[in-house]
C-alpha positions as CSV (number, residue, x, y, z in Angstrom):
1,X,145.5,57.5,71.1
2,X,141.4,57.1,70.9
3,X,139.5,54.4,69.4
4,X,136.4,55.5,67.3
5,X,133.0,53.7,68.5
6,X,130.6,52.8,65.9
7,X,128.7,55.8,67.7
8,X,131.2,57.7,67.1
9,X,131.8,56.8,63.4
10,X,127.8,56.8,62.6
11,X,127.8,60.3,64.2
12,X,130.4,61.4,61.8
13,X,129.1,59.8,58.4
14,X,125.9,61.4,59.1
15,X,126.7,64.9,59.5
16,X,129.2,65.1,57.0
17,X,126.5,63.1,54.3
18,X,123.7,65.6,55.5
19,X,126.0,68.8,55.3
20,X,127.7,67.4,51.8
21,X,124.4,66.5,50.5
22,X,122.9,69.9,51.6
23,X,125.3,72.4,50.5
24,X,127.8,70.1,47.6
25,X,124.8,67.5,45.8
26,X,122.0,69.9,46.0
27,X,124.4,72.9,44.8
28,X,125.2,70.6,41.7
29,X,121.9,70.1,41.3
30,X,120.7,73.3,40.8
31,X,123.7,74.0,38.6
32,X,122.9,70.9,36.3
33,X,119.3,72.7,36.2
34,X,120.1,75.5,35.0
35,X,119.2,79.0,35.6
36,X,118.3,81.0,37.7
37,X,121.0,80.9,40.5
38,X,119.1,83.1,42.7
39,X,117.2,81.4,45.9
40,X,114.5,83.7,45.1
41,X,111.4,83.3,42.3
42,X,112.3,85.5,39.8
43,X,109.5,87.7,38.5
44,X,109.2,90.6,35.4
45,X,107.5,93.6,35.6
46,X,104.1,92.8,35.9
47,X,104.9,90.5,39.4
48,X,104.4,86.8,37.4
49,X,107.0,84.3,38.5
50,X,109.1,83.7,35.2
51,X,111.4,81.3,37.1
52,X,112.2,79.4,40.4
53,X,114.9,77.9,41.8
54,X,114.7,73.8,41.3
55,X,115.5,73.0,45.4
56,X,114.0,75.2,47.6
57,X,116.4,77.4,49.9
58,X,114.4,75.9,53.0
59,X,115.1,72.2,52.3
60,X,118.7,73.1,51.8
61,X,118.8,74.7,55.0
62,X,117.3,72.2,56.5
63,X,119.4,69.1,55.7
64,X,122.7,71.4,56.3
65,X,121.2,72.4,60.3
66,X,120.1,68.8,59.9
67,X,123.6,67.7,59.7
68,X,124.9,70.7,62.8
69,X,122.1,69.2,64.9
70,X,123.7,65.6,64.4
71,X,127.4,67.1,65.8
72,X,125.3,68.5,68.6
73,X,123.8,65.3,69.6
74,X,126.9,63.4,69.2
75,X,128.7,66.6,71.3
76,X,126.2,65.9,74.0
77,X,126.6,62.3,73.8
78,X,130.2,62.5,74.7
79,X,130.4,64.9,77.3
80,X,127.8,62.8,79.2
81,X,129.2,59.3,78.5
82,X,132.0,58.1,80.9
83,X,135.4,57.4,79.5
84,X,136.4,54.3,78.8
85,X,139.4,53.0,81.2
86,X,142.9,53.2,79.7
87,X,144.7,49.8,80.5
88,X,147.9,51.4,79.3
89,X,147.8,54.3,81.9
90,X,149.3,54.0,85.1
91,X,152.1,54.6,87.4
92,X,155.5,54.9,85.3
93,X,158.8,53.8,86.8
94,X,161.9,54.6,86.0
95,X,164.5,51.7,85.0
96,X,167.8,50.8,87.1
């Protein structure tokens, strides 16, 4: 059985917000714009830009590694951290 820290819960709520927020909210977003769906400008013949994309592609991509680089940190965090003691571990006997 482990117990979650509030280090380890904080580390969890804020990767999963950042990668939700990155790839779910901001993908709604853009859907409740409108289009284009493309994460490219959109240009016409002549080369003018006839429409953009609302979020840029780099912010999104940003928050999302934003939200990997969170796990990372937390990743680090445990493998260096000592374990706590377990005062339920310990020598089992065998009844009579």
């Amino acid at each position: 059985m482990t117990n979650t820290t509030i280090i380890d819960k904080a580390a969890m709520a804020l990767s999963a917000g950042l990668m939700l927020l990155g790839i779910v909210g901001m993908g709604i977003v853009e859907i409740l714009a409108g289009q284009p769906y493309s994460p490219v400008p959109m240009t016409n013949e002549a080369g003018e830009v006839v429409a953009m994309p609302l979020i840029s592609p780099q912010l999104r991509t940003g928050v999302v590694l934003a939200g990997i680089a969170v796990l990372g940190l937390y990743a680090l965090y445990k493998i260096v951290a000592p374990m706590p003691e377990d005062g339920r571990a310990g020598h089992e006997t065998i009844a009579d």
